[in-house]
Jmol script that loads the backbone (N, CA, C; Angstrom):
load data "model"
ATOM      1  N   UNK A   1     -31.176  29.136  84.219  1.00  0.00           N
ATOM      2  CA  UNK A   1     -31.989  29.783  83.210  1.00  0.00           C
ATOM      3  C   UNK A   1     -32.762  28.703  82.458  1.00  0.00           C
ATOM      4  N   UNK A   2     -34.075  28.944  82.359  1.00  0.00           N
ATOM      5  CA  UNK A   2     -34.414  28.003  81.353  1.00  0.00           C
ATOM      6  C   UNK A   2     -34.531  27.785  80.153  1.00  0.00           C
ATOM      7  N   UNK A   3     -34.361  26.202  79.408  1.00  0.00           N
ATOM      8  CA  UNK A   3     -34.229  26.666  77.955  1.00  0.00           C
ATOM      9  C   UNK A   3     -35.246  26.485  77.546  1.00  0.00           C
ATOM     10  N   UNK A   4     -35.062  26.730  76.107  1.00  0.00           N
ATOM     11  CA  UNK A   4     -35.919  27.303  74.991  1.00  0.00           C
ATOM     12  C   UNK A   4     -35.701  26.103  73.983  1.00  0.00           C
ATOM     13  N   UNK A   5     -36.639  25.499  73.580  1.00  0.00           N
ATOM     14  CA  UNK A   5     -36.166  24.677  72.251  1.00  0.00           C
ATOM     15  C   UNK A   5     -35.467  25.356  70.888  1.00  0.00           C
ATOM     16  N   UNK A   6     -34.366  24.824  70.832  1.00  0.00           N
ATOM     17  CA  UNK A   6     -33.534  25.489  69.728  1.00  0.00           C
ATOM     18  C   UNK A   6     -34.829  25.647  68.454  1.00  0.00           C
ATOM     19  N   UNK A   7     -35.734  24.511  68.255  1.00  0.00           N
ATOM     20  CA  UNK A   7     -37.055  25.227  67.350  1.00  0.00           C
ATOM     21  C   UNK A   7     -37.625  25.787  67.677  1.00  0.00           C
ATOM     22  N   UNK A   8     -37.407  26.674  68.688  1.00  0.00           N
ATOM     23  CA  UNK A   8     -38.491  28.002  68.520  1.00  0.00           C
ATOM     24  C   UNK A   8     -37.876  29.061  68.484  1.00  0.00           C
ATOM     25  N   UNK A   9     -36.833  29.010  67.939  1.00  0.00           N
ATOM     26  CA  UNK A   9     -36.045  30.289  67.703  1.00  0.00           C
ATOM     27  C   UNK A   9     -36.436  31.311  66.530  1.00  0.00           C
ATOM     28  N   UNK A  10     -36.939  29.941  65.389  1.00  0.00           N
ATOM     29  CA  UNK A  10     -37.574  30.478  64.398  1.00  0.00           C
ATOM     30  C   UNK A  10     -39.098  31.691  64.928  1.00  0.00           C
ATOM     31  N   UNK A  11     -40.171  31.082  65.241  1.00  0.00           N
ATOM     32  CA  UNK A  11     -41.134  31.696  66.072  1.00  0.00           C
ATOM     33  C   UNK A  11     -41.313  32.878  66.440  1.00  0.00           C
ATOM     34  N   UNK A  12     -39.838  33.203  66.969  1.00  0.00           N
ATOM     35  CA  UNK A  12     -39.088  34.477  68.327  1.00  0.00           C
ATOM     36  C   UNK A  12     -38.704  35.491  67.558  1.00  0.00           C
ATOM     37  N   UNK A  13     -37.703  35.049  66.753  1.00  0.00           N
ATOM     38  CA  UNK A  13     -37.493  36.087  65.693  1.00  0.00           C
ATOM     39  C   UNK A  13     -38.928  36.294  64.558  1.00  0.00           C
ATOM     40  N   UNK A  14     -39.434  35.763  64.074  1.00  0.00           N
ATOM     41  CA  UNK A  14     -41.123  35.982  63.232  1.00  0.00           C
ATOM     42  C   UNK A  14     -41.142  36.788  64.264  1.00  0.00           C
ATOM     43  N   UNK A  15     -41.825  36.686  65.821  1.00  0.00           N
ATOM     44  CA  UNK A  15     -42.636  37.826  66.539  1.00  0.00           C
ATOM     45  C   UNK A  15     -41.465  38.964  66.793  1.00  0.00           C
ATOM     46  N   UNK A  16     -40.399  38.756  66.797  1.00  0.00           N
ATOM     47  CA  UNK A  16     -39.669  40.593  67.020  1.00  0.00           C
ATOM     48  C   UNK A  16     -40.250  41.269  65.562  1.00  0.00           C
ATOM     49  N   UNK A  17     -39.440  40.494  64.240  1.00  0.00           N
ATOM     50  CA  UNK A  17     -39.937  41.356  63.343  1.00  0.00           C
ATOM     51  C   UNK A  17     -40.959  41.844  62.705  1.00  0.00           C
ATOM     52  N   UNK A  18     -42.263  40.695  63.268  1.00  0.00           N
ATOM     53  CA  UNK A  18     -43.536  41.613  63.232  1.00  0.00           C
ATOM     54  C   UNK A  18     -43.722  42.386  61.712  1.00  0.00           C
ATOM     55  N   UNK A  19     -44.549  43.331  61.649  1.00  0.00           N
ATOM     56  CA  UNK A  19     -44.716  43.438  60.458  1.00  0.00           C
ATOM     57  C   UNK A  19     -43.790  44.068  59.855  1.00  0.00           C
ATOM     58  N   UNK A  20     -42.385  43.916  60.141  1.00  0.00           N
ATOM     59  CA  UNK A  20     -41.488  44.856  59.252  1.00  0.00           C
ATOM     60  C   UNK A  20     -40.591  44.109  58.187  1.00  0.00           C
ATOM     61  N   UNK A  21     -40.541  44.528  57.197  1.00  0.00           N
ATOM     62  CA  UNK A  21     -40.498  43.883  56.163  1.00  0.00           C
ATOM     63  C   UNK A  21     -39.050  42.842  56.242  1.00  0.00           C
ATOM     64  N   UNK A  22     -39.022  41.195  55.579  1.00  0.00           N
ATOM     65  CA  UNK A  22     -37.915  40.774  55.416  1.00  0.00           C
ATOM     66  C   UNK A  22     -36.929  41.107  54.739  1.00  0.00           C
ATOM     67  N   UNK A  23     -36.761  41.341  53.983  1.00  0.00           N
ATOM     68  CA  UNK A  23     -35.384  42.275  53.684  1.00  0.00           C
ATOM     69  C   UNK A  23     -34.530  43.224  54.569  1.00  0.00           C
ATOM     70  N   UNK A  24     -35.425  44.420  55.013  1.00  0.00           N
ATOM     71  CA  UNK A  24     -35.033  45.597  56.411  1.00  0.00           C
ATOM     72  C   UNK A  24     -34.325  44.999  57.010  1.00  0.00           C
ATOM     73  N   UNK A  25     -35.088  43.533  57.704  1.00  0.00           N
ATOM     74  CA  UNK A  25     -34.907  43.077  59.077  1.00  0.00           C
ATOM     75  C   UNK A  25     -33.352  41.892  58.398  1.00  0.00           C
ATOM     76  N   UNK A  26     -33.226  41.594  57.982  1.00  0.00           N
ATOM     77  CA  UNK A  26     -32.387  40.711  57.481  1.00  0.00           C
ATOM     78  C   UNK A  26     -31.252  41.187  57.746  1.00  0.00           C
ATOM     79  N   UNK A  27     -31.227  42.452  56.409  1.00  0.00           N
ATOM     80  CA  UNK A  27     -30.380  43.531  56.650  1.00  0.00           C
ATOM     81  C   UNK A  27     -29.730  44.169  58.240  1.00  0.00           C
ATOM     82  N   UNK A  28     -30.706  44.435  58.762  1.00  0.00           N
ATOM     83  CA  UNK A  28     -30.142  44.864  60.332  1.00  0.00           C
ATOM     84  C   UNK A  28     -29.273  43.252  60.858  1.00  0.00           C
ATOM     85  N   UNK A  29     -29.926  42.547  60.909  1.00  0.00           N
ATOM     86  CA  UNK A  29     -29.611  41.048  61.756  1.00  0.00           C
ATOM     87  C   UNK A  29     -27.674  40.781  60.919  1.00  0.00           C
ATOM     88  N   UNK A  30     -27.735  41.203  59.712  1.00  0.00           N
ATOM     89  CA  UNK A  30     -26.539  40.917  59.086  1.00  0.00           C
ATOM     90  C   UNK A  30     -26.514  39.493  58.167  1.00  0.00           C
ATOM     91  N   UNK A  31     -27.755  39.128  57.953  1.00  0.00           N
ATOM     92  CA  UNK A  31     -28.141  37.553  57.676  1.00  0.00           C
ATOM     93  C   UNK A  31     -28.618  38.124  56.299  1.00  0.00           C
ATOM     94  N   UNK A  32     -28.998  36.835  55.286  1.00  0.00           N
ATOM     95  CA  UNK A  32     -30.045  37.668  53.825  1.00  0.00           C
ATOM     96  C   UNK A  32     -30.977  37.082  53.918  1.00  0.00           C
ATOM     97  N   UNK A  33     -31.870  37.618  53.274  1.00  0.00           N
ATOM     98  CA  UNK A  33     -33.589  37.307  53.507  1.00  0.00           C
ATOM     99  C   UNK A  33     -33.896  36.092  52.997  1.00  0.00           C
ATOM    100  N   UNK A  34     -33.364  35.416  52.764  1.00  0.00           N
ATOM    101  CA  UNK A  34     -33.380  33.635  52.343  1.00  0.00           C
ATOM    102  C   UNK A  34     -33.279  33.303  53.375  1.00  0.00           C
ATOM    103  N   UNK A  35     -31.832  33.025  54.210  1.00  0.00           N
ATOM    104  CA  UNK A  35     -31.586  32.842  55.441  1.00  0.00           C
ATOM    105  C   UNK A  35     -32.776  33.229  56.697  1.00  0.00           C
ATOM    106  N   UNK A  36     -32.896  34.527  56.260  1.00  0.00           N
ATOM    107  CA  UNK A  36     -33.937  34.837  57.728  1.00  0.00           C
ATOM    108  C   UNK A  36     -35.477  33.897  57.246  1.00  0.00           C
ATOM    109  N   UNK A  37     -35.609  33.392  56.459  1.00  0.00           N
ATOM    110  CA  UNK A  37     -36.667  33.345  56.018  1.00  0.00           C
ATOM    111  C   UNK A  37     -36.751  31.851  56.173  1.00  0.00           C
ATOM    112  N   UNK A  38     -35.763  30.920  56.069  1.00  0.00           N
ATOM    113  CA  UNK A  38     -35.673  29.927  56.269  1.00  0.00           C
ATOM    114  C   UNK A  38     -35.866  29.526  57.937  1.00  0.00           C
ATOM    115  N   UNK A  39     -35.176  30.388  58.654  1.00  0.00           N
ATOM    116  CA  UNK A  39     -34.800  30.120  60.056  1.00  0.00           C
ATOM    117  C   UNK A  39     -36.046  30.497  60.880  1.00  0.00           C
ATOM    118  N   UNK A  40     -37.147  31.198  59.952  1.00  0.00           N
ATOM    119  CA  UNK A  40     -38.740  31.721  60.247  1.00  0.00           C
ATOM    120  C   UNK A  40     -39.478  30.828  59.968  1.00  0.00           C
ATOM    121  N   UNK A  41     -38.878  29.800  59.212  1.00  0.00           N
ATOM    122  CA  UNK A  41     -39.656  28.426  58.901  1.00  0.00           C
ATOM    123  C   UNK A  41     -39.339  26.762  59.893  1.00  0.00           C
ATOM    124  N   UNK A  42     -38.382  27.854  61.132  1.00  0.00           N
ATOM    125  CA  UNK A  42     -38.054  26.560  61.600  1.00  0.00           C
ATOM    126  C   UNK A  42     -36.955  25.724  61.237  1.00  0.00           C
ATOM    127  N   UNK A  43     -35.893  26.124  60.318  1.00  0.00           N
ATOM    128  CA  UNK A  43     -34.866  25.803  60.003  1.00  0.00           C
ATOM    129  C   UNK A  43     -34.055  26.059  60.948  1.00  0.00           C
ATOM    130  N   UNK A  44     -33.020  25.382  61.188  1.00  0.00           N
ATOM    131  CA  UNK A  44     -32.137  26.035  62.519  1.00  0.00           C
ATOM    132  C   UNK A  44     -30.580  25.979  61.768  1.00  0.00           C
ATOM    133  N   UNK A  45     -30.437  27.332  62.148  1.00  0.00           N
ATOM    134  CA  UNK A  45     -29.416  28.536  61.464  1.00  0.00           C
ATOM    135  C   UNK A  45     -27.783  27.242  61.837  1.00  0.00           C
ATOM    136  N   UNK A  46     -26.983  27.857  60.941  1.00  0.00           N
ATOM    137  CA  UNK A  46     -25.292  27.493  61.217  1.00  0.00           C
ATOM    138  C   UNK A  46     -24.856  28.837  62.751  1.00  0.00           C
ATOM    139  N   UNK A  47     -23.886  28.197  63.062  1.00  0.00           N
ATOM    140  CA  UNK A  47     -23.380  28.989  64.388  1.00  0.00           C
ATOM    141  C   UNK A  47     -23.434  30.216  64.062  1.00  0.00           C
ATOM    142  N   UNK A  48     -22.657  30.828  63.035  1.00  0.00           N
ATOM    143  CA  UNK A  48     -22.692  32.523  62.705  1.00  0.00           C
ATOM    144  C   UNK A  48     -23.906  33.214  62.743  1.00  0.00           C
ATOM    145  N   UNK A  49     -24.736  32.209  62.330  1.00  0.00           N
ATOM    146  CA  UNK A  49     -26.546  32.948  61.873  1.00  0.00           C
ATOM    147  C   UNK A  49     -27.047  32.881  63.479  1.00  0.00           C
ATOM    148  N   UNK A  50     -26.466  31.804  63.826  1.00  0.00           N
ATOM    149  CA  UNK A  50     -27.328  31.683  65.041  1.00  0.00           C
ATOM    150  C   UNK A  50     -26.942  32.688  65.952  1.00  0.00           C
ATOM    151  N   UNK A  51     -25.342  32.956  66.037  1.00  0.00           N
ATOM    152  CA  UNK A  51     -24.757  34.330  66.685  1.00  0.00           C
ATOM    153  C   UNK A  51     -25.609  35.304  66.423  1.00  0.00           C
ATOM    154  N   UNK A  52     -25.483  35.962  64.998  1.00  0.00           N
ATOM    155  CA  UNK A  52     -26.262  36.934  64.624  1.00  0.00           C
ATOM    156  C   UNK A  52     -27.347  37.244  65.338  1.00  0.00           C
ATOM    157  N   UNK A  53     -28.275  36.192  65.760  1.00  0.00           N
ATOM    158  CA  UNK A  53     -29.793  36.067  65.967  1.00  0.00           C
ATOM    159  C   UNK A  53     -29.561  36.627  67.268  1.00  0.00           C
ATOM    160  N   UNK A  54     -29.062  35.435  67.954  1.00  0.00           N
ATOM    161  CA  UNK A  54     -29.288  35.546  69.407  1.00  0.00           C
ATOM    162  C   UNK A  54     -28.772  37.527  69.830  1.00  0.00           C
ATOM    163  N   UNK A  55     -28.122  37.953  69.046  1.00  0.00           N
ATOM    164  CA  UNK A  55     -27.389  39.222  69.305  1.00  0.00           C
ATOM    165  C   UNK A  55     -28.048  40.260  69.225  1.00  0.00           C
ATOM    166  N   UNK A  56     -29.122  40.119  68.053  1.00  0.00           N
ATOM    167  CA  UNK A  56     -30.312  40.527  67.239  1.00  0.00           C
ATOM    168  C   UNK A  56     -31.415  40.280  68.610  1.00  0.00           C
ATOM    169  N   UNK A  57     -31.582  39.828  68.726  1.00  0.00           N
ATOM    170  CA  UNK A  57     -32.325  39.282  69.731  1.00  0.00           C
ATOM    171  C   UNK A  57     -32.602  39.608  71.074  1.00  0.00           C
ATOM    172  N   UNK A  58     -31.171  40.139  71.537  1.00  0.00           N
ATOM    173  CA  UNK A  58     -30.575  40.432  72.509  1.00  0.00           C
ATOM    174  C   UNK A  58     -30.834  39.090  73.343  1.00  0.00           C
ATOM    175  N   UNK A  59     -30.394  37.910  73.324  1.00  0.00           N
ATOM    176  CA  UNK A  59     -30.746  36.873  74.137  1.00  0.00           C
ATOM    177  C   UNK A  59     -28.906  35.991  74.038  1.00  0.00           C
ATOM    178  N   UNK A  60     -29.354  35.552  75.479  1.00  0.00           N
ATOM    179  CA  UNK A  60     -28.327  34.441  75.709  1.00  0.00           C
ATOM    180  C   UNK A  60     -28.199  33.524  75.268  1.00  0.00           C
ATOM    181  N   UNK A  61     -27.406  32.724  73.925  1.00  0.00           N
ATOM    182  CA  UNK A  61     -27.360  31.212  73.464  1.00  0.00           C
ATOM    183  C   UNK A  61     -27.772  30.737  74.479  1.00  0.00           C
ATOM    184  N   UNK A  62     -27.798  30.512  75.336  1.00  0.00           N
ATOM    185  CA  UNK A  62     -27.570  29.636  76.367  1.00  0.00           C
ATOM    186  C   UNK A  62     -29.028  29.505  76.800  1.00  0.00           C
ATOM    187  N   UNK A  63     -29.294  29.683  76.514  1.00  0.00           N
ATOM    188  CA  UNK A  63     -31.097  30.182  76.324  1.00  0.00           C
ATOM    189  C   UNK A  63     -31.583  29.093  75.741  1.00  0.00           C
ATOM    190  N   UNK A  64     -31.071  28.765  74.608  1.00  0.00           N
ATOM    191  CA  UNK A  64     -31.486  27.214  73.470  1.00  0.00           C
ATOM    192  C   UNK A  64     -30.896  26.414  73.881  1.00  0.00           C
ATOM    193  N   UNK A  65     -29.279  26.810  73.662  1.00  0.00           N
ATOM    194  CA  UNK A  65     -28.352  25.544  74.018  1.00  0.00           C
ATOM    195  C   UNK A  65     -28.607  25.011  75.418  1.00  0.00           C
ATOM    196  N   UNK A  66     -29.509  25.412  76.672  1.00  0.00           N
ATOM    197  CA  UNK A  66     -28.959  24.619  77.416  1.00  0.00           C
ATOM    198  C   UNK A  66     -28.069  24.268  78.300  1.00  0.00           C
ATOM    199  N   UNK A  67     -26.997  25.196  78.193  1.00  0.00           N
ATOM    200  CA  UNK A  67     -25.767  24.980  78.780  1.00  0.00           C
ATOM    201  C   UNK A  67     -24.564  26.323  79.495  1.00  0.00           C
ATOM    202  N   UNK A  68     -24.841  25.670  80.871  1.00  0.00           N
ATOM    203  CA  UNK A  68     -24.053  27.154  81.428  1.00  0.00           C
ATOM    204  C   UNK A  68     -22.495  27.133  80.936  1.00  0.00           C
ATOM    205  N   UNK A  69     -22.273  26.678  80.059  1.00  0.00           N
ATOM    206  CA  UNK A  69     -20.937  26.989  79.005  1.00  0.00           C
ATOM    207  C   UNK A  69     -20.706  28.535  78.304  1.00  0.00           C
ATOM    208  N   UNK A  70     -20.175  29.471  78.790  1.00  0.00           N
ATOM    209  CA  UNK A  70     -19.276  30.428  77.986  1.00  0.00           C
ATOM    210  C   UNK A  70     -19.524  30.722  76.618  1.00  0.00           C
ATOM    211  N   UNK A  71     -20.783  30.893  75.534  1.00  0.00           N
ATOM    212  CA  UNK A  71     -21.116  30.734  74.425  1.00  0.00           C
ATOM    213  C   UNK A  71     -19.952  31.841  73.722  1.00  0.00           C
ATOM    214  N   UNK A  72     -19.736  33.012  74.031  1.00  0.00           N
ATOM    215  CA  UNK A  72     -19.707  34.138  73.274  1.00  0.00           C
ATOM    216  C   UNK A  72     -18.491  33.623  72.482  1.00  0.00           C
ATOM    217  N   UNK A  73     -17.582  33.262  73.369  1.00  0.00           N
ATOM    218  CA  UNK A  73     -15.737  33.241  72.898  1.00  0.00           C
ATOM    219  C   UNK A  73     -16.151  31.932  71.869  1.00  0.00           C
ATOM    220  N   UNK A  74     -17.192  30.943  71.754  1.00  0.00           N
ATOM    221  CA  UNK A  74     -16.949  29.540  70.963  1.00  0.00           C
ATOM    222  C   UNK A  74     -17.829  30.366  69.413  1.00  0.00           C
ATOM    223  N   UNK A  75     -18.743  31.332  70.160  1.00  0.00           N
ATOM    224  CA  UNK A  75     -18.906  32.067  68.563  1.00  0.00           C
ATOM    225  C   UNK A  75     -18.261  32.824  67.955  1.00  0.00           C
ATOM    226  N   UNK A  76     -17.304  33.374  68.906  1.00  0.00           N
ATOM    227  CA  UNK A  76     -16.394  34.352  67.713  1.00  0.00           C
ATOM    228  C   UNK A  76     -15.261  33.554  67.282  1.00  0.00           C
ATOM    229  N   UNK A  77     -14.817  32.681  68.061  1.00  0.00           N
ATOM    230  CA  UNK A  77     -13.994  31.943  67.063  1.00  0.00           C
ATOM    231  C   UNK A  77     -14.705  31.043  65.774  1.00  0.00           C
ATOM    232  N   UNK A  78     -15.328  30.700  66.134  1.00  0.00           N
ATOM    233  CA  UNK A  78     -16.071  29.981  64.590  1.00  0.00           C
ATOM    234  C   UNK A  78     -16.398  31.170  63.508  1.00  0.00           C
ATOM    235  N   UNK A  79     -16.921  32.117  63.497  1.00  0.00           N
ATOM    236  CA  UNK A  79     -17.401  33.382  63.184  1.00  0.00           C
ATOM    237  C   UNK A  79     -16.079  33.509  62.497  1.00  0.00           C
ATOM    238  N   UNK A  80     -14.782  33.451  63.252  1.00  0.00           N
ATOM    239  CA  UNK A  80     -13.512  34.096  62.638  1.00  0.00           C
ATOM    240  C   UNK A  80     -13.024  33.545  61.523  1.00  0.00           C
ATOM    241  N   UNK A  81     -13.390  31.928  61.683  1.00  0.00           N
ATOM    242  CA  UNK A  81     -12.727  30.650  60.864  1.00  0.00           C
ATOM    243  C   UNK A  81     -13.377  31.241  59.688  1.00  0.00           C
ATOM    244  N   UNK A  82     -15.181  31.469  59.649  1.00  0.00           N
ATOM    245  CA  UNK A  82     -15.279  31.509  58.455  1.00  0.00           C
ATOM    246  C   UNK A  82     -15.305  32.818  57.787  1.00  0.00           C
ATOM    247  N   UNK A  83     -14.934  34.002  58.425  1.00  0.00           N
ATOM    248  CA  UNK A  83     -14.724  34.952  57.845  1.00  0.00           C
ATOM    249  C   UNK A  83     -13.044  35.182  57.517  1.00  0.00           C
ATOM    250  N   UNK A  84     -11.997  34.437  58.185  1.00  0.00           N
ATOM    251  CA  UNK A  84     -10.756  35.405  57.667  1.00  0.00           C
ATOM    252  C   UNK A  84     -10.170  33.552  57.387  1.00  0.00           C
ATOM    253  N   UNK A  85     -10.264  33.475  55.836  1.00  0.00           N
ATOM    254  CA  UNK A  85     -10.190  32.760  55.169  1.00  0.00           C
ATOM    255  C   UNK A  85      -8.673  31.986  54.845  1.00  0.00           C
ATOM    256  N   UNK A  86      -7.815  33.346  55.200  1.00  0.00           N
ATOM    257  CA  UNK A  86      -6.256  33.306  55.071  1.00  0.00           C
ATOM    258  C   UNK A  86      -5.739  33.815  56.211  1.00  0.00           C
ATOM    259  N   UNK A  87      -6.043  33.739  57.603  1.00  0.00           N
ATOM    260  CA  UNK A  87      -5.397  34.215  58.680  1.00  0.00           C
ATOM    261  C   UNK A  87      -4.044  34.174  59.099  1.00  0.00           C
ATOM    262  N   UNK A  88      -3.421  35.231  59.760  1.00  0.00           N
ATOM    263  CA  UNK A  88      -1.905  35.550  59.920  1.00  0.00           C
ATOM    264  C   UNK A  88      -1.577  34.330  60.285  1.00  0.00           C
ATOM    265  N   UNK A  89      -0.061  33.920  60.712  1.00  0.00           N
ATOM    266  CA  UNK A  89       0.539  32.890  61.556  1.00  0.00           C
ATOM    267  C   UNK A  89       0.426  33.297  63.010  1.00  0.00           C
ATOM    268  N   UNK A  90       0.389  34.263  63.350  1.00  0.00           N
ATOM    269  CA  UNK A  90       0.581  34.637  64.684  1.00  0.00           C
ATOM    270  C   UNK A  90      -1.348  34.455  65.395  1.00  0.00           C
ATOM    271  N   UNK A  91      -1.912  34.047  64.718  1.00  0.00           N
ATOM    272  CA  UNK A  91      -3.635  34.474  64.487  1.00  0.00           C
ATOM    273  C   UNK A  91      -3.423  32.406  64.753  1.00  0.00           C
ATOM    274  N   UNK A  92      -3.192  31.841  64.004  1.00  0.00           N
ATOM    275  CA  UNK A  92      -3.113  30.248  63.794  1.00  0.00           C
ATOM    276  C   UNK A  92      -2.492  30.031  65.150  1.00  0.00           C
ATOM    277  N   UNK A  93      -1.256  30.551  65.562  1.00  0.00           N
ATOM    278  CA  UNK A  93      -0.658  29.807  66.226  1.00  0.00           C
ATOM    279  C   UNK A  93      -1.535  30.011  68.209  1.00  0.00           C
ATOM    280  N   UNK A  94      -2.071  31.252  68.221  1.00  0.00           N
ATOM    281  CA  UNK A  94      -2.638  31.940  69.130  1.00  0.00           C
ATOM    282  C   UNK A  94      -4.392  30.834  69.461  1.00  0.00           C
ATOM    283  N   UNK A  95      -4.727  30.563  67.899  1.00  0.00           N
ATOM    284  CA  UNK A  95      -6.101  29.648  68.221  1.00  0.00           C
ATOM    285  C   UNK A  95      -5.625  28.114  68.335  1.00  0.00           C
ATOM    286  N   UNK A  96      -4.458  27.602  68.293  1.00  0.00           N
ATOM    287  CA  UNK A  96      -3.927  26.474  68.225  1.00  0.00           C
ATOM    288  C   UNK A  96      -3.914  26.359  69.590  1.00  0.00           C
ATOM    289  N   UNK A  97      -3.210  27.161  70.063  1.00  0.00           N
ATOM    290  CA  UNK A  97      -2.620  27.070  71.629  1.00  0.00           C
ATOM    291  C   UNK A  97      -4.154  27.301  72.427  1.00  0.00           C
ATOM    292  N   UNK A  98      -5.127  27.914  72.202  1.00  0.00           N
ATOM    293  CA  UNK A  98      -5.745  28.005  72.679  1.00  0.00           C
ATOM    294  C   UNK A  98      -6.860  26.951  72.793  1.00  0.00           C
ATOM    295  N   UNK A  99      -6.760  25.911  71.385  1.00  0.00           N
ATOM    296  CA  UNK A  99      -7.587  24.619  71.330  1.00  0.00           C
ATOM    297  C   UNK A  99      -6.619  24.039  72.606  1.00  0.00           C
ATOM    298  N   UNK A 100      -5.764  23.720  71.839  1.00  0.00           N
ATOM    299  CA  UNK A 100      -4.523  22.727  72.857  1.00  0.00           C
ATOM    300  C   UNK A 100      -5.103  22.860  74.144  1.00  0.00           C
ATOM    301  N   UNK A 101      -4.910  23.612  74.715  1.00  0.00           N
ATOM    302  CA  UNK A 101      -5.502  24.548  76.677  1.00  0.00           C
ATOM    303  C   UNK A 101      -6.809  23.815  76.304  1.00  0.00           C
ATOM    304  N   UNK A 102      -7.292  24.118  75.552  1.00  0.00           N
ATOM    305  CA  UNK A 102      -8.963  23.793  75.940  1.00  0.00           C
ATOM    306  C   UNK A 102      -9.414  21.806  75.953  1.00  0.00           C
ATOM    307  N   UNK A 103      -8.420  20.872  75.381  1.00  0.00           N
ATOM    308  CA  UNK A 103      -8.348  20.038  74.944  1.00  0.00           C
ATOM    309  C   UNK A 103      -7.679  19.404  76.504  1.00  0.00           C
ATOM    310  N   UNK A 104      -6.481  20.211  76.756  1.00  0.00           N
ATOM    311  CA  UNK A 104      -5.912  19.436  77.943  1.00  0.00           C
ATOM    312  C   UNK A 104      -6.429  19.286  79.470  1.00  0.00           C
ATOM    313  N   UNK A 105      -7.324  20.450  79.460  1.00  0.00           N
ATOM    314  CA  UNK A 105      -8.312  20.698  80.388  1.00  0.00           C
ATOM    315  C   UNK A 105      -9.700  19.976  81.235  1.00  0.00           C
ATOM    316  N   UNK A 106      -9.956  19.264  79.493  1.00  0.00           N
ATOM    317  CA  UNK A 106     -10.721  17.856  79.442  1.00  0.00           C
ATOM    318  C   UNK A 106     -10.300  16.587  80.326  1.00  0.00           C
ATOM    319  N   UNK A 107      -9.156  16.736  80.687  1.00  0.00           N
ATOM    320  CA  UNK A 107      -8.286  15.543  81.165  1.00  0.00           C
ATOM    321  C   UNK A 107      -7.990  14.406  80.224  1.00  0.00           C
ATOM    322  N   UNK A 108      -7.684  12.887  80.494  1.00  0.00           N
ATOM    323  CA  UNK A 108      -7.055  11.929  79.799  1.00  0.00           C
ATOM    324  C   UNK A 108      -8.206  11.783  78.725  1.00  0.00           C
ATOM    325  N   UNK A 109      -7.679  11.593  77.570  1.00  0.00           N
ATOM    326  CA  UNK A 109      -9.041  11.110  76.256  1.00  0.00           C
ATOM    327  C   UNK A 109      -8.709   9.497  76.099  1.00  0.00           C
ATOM    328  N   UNK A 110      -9.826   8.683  76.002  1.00  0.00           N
ATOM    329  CA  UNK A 110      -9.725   7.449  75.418  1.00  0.00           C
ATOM    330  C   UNK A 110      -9.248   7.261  74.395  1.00  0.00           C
ATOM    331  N   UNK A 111      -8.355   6.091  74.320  1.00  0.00           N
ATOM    332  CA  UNK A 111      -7.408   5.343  73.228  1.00  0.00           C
ATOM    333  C   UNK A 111      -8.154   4.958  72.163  1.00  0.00           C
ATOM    334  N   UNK A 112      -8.161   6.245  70.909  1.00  0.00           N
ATOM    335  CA  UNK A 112      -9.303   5.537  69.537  1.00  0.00           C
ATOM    336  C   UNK A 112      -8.637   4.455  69.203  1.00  0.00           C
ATOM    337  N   UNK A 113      -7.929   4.442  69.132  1.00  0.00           N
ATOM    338  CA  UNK A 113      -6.896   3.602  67.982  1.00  0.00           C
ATOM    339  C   UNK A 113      -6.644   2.208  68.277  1.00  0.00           C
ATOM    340  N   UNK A 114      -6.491   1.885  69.508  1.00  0.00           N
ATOM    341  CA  UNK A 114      -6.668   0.691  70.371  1.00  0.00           C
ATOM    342  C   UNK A 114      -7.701  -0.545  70.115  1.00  0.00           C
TER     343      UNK A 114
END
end "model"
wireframe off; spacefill off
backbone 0.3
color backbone group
């Protein structure tokens, strides 16, 4: 697939929402009209906004990013971090194990400390 410069995301979203007002459109996207308004200026959004967009959008991260990497599961976990502020133990121990797997998978890491 080819990409898209993560700056023209701003651009993409300006031409969907077209003449409908920033606020409306904000509102639908789940973002606030500061935010959308910034990211219409070429600002490039935090992961959640950028979720939002691309979803809004109906488009594949992977589209900007570049990368035939699995986007959806690395946005809802970030998405989660910053929405559930006080998460269960069973919620911690489930994204722990699941870094861990994702960490060991990498194979051997170089010796920082060395």
């Amino acid at each position: 697939m080819p990409k898209k410069p993560l700056e023209s995301l701003g651009a993409i979203v300006r031409e969907k929402r077209g003449t409908r007002k920033l606020r409306e459109t904000a509102q639908e996207i789940g973002i606030s009209p500061a935010t959308l308004l910034r990211v219409e200026a070429g600002r490039i959004p935090d992961v959640e906004t950028f979720g939002k967009l691309c979803k809004w959008l109906k488009k594949d991260p992977n589209e900007f990013l570049g990368t035939t990497q699995p986007t959806p599961s690395f946005l809802s976990v970030s998405v989660h971090f910053k929405a559930d502020k006080n998460p269960n133990s069973e919620t911690v121990n489930a994204l722990a194990k699941m870094v861990l797997l994702a960490v060991a998978s990498q194979g051997p890491t170089p010796d920082i400390e060395g």
